[in-house]
Structure formats: C-alpha cells, structure tokens
N, C-alpha and C positions, 0 to 999 in steps of 0.2 A: 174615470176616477170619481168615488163619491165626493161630493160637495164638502163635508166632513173631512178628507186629507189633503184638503188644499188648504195651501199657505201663502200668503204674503203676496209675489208677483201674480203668482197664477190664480190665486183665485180673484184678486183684481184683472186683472185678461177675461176671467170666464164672464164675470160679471158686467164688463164691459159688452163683449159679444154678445150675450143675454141681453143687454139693452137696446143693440142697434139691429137686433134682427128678431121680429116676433116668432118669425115658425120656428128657431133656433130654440127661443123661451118655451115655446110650447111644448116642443119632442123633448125637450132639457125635462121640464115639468113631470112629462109623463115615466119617461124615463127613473128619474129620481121615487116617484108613486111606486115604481114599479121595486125596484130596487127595496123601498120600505113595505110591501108586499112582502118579503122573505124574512121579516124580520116578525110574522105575527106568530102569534105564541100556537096557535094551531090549523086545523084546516080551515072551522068555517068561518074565521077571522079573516082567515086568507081569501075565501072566497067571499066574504064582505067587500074585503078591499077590493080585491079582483071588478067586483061586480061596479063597485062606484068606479073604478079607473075606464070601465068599458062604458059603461053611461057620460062620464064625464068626455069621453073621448066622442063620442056619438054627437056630441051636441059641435064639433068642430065639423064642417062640410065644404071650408075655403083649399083643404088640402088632403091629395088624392092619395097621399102619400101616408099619412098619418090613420086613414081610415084601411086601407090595406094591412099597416100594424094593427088595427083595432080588429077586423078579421082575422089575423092570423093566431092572435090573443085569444080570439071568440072560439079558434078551431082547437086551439090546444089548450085548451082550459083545465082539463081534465087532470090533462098530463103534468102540467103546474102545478094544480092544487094537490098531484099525487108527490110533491116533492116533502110536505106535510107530513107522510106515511110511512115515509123512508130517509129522512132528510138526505136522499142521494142524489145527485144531479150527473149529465153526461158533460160537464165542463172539461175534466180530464181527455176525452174521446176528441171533440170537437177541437182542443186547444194540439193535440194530434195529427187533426185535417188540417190544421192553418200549417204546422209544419209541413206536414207532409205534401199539400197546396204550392207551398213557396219553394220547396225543393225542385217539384217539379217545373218551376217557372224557370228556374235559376240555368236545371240541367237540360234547357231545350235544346233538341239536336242531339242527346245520347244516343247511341246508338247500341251498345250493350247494355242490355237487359239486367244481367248480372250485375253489373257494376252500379246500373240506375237501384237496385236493389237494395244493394251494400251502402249506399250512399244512404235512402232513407231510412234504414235500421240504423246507420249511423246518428243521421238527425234526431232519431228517438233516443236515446241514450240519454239517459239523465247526467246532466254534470255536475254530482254532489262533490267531485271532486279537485280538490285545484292540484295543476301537475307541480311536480318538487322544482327547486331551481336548484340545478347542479354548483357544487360550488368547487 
C-alpha cells in the first residue's frame, strides 16, 4: 500500500519497522521510487527516473537480493518505459495467476479435470454482484 493511504495505527507500525530494520527501509525506499516512476508525465521523465532509481540501487552491494531486483529492472526496462505509450499494464492478467495460483493450491488432490476447470472459471467471475437476501 502506498505510504500516502496509510492512517494512524498503520502507518505508525510501517514507520516503526522502517526504523528497526535497514534492508526493510531500503527495498521500502526503492519500492516507493518506483511507484513515483508511474506518476511521471512521460516517457523520458520516466526513463530519468528509471535510470537514477538503477544507479542509486547500484551503489547498494550489502544485499544480494536487492541487486537481482536491480537486474531485473535493468532487463525489462524497455517494457516499463513502454507503459508511457499505452498507459496499459498486465496488472489485470497477473492478478489472474494469483487467483488462479491459489486455486490450485487449495484443490490439491482433484482428481477431475473438469471439475478442476469449473472451479477456476469460477474463481474468475467478477463479483460485481451482491446475492438478494430472500425475505
């Protein structure tokens, strides 16, 4: 959640854990950088940003973890800065696999196919709708 809709307990909590853990603060850091990357008014804005968040990340070498993010950023750059062109993202697609991920964790051991099927078309169904209470 951004730092921006947090309130009262919680963002007292975030700022706490932010202070007793540095590599918390720092992926916290980059994270947020990243997030105001989507907020610039075009591409090469974005690829400004882009480009200080990947140097400022460069200069970190305590954590193996943080610089593998920073390759992963370095390898799909492209495809970032093309969010600028189309302002389209695959957020939709991906938030898809988490359902459809968890489904199949849930239904281990099915054993029909069909029914393993029915279940995740099920999990996709948008629920714009709330069911009537019978009176």
């Amino acid at each position: 959640m951004g730092r921006e809709k947090l309130r009262g307990r919680k963002k007292q909590k975030v700022d706490e854990i932010l202070s007793q853990y540095e590599n918390i603060r720092v992926f916290y850091h980059f994270k947020e950088r990243i997030r105001f990357l989507y907020k610039a008014a075009n591409r090469s804005e974005a690829e400004r940003i882009l480009e200080g968040v990947l140097e400022e990340m460069r200069a970190y070498r305590r954590w193996p973890a943080l610089r593998r993010w920073q390759r992963s950023l370095e390898r799909w750059k492209e495809e970032i800065l093309n969010y600028f062109i189309s302002k389209s993202s695959n957020g939709q697609v991906e938030g898809h696999n988490v359902v459809v991920k968890l489904l199949k964790r849930i239904s281990f051991g099915m054993r029909d196919p069909d029914l393993y099927a029915k279940k995740i078309m099920l999990g996709l169904v948008p629920m714009k709708f709330s069911p009537q209470v019978l009176t």
